[in-house]
N, C-alpha and C positions, 0 to 999 in steps of 0.2 A: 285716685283721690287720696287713697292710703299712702303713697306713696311721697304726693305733694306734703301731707299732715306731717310725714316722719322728717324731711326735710326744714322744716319749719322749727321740728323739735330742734332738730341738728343745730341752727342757726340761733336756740333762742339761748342752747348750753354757751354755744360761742362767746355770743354777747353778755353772759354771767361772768365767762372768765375773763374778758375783757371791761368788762362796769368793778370784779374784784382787783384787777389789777390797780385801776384808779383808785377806788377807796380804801384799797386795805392800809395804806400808812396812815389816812386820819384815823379810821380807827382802831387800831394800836395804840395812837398816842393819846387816847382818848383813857379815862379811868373803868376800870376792868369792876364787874362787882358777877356775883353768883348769886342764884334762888334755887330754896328747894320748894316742891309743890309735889302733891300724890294725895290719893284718895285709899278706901280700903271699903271692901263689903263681906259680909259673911250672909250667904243668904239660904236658907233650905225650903225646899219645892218640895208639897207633900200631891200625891192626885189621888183623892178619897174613892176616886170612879173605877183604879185600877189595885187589884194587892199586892200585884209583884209592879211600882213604875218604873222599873228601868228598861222595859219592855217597851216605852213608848220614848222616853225621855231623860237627860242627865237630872233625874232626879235628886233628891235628900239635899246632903248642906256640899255648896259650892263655893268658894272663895274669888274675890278680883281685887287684883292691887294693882296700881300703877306708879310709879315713883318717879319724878322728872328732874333734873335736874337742867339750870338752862347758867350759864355763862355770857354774859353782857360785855360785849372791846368795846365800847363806850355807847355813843347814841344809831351806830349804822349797820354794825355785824354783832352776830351772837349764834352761839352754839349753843343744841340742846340734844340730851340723851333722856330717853326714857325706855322704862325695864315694867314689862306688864305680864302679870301673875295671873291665870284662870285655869279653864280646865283643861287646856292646851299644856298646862307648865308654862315656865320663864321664856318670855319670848321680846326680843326689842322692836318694840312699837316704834321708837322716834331715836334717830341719831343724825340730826339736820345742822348744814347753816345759816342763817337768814341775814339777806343784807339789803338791807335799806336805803334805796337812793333817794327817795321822797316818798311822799304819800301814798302816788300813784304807779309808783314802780318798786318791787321788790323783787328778790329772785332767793328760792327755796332749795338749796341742794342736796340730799342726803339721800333716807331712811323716813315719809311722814305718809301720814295721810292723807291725800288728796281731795281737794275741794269738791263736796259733791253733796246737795241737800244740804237739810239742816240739822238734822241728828246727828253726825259723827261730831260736830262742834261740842256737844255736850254729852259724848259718849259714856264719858268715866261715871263708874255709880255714884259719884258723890254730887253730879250735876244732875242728873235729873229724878223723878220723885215716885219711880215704880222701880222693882227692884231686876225687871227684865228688862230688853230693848223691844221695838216697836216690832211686827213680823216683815220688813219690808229690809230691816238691818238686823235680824234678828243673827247670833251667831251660838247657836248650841243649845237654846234652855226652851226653844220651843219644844210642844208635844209634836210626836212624828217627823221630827229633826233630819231622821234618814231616810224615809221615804219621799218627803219634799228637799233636799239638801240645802235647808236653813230658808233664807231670803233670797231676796233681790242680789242686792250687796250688803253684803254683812259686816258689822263697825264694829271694830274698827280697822280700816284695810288699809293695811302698812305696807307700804312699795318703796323702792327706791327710783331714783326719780329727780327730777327738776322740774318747778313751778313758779311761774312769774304771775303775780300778784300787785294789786293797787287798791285805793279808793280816792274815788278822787270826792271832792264835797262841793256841790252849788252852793249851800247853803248852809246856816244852822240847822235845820228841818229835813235837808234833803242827800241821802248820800248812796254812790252807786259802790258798788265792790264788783270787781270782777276778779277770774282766776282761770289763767291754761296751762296744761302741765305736759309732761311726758314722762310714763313710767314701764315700768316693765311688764305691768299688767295682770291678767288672771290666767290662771297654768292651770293644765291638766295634761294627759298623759296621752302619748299617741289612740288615734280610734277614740276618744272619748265622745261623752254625749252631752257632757254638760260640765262644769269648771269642779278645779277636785281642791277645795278649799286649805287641805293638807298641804298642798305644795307651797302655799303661799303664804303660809304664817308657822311653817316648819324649817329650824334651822338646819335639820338632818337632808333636806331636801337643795339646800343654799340659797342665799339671799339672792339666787342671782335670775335674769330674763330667762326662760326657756326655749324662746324661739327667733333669738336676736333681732326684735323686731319691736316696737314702742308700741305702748296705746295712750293713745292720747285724748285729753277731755278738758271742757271750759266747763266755768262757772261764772252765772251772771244774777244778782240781788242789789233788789233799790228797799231803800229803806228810807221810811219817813216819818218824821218825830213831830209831835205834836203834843207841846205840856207832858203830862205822863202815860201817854198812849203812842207805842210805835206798832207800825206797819212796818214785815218784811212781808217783798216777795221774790222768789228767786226761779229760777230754772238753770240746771245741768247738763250736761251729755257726758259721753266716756265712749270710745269706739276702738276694737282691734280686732288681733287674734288669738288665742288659748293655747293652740296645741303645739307641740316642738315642731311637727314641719310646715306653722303656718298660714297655713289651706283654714282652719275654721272660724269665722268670724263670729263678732259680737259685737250689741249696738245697747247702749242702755240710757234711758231720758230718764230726767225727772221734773219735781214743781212742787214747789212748797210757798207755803203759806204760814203765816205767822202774826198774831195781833198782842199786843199786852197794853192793859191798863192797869197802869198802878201793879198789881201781885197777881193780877188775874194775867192766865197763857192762855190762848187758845190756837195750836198748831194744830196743823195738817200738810202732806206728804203724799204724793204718787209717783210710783216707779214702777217703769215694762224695760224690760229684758227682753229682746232675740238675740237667738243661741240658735248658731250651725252645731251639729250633729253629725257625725259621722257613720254613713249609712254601713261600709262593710263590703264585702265583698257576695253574702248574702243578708239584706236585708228582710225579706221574707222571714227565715228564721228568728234574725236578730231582736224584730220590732213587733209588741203586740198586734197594732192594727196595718191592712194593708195598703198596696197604693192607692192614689186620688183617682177621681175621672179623667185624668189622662192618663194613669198608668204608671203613675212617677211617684217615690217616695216622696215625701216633702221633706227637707231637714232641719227646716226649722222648728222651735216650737219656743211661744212666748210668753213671758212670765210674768205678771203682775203684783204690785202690790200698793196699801195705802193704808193712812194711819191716821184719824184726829181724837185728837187728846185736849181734852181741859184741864185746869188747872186754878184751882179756886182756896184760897187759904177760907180756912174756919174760923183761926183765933191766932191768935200772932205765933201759935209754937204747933198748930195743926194744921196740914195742907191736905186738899180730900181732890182725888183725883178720875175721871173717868174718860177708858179710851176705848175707841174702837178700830178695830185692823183688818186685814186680812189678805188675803195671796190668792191668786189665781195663776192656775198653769193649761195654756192650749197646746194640742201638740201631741205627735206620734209619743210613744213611750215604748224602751224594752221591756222583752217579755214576761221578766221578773219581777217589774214594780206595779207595785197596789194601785197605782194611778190611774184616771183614768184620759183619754184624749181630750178631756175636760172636767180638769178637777178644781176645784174651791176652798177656800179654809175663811172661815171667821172668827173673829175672838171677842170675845165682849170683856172689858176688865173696870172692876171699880177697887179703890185701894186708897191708902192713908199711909202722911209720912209725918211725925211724931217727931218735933225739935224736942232732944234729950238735954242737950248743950254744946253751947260753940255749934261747929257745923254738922256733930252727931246727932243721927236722927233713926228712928226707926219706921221701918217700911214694913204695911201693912196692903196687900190686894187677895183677891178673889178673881178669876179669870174662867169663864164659860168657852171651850172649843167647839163651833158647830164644824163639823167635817161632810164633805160630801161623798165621800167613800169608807167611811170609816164610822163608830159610833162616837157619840158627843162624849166630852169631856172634860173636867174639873179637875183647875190645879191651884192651889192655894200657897201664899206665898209667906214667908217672914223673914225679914232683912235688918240686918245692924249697918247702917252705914257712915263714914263722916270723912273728912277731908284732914288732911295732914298741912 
């Protein structure tokens, strides 16, 4: 079946370079224009529960920029670069083409992120109203960041890649999006256990596949407008291999949900992960617990997480927000980690973001870790953030 999917990839690059060949001289001759767009946060994590927190977490003050810049050949192609600053250092998030044959067919070639859920949509801190990400996309600022290695999938996950795209509309009220792509996917290192997030957002590592071999994922949301209330709902997938020679696969869903009326959000998100493992050549030693009732390691182990969040303005320059998350991982684990063959994480967060002016605003939360292997936890947040 992998097999068939990578073929399809193959077939769908094709027909990119063949839809650019037709359209590239209209737009050429079409008026050329530029935008610039970027956001910026400064944010610092204190956790009152710990004295030394770098012990659990990139704690104190952390910075994220992003800076886009996009290039317009008239109404059908455009190029876009983006440059995003955290606690990774300078790293290029986006260096894409997009071209536009109609509504319902476009095609993405580059350096993007790939359709998946609905949080990476509004990754950047200046789009949404806490000054972390949800634990499900979470990429560095959770507590215990190393012991669980981050999220699900972590936003913003920059591949290189091609992705064909549409919406087509029945209606004023009614509109579907879809999106299938093929990228190069998530890397980790021969023998690994689980995806090594360094390789994939490190330029020292190269921008490039590590096991010449695609993974591939669709995305499908209907959305439906009614006066000043929409409905989305969508569901994703993403399936390949990790490691250089191949052999380990991975399979990840998701489902999100989404209402707004008027100012009021109210989202929610769920994402599982299975993840091949790489047993060894002793796994006995390798892995805390032993084999199953037959006698057989298992190599899988699967990951969980989920996220709803409200979103309630107060007074036209106050937004008061309250979310709930949390991660779940079943599953062998080596011998090393704190984990257990069934561990849990939840977080409870309430928080306030403070219109300053224009699009600056200031972020305000509070966040309870209930942990099932570990003691509970408090991390307090305060963030400057605003859009360029």
């Amino acid at each position: 079946m992998m097999r068939s999917l990578q073929q399809v990839a193959r077939r769908a690059a094709l027909s990119f370079v063949i839809v650019t060949i037709v359209a590239l001289p209209r737009a050429f001759a079409e008026k050329v224009e530029r935008n610039f767009a970027g956001s910026i946060q400064l944010d610092y994590m204190a956790i009152p529960t710990e004295s030394v927190g770098r012990d659990l977490a990139l704690d104190a003050a952390t910075a994220e920029v992003s800076l886009k810049v996009t290039q317009d050949f008239g109404d059908r192609l455009s190029a876009s670069v983006k440059l995003c600053v955290a606690c990774h250092g300078v790293e290029t998030g986006m260096a894409f083409f997009d071209l536009r044959v109609a509504d319902e067919l476009s095609f993405r070639v580059g350096r993007f992120t790939p359709q998946f859920g609905s949080f990476p949509i509004r990754h950047d801190p200046a789009n949404h109203r806490t000054s972390d990400k949800p634990l499900p996309y979470d990429m560095g600022r959770m507590l215990r960041l190393t012991e669980w290695n981050m999220g699900i999938l972590p936003s913003p996950w920059s591949d290189n890649g091609v992705e064909i795209s549409g919406a087509h509309f029945f209606s004023q009220s009614i509109q579907l999006d879809y999106a299938a792509y093929a990228v190069g996917g998530p890397r980790a290192s021969a023998d690994a256990t689980d995806f090594d997030y360094k390789q994939s957002r490190s330029g020292e590592a190269y921008y490039v596949d590590n096991n010449s071999r695609p993974s591939v994922g669709a995305h499908l949301a209907l959305n439906l407008l009614r006066g000043t209330t929409t409905v989305t709902a969508g569901a994703s997938g993403m399936a390949g291999t990790y490691d250089p020679q191949n052999k380990l696969s991975f399979q990840i869903a998701g489902a999100h949900l989404i209402v707004q009326m008027s100012r009021i959000f109210l989202r929610a998100e769920y994402l599982a992960r299975r993840t091949e493992m790489a047993l060894g050549s002793d796994p006995a030693a390798r892995f805390k617990y032993g084999p199953g009732k037959n006698g057989r390691f298992d190599p899988y182990f699967l990951k969980q997480g989920f996220y709803a969040e409200l979103e309630v303005p107060l007074t036209d320059r106050v937004d008061a927000v309250v979310r709930w998350d949390g991660l779940r991982r079943q599953g062998n684990v080596v011998r090393t980690s704190e984990l257990r063959s069934d561990s849990a994480l939840l977080r409870y967060t309430a928080g306030a973001s403070i219109k300053v002016r224009g699009a600056t605003r200031i972020k305000l939360s509070a966040e309870l870790y209930d942990f099932s292997d570990f003691d509970d936890e408090v991390a307090l947040h305060l963030a400057l953030a605003g859009a360029l």
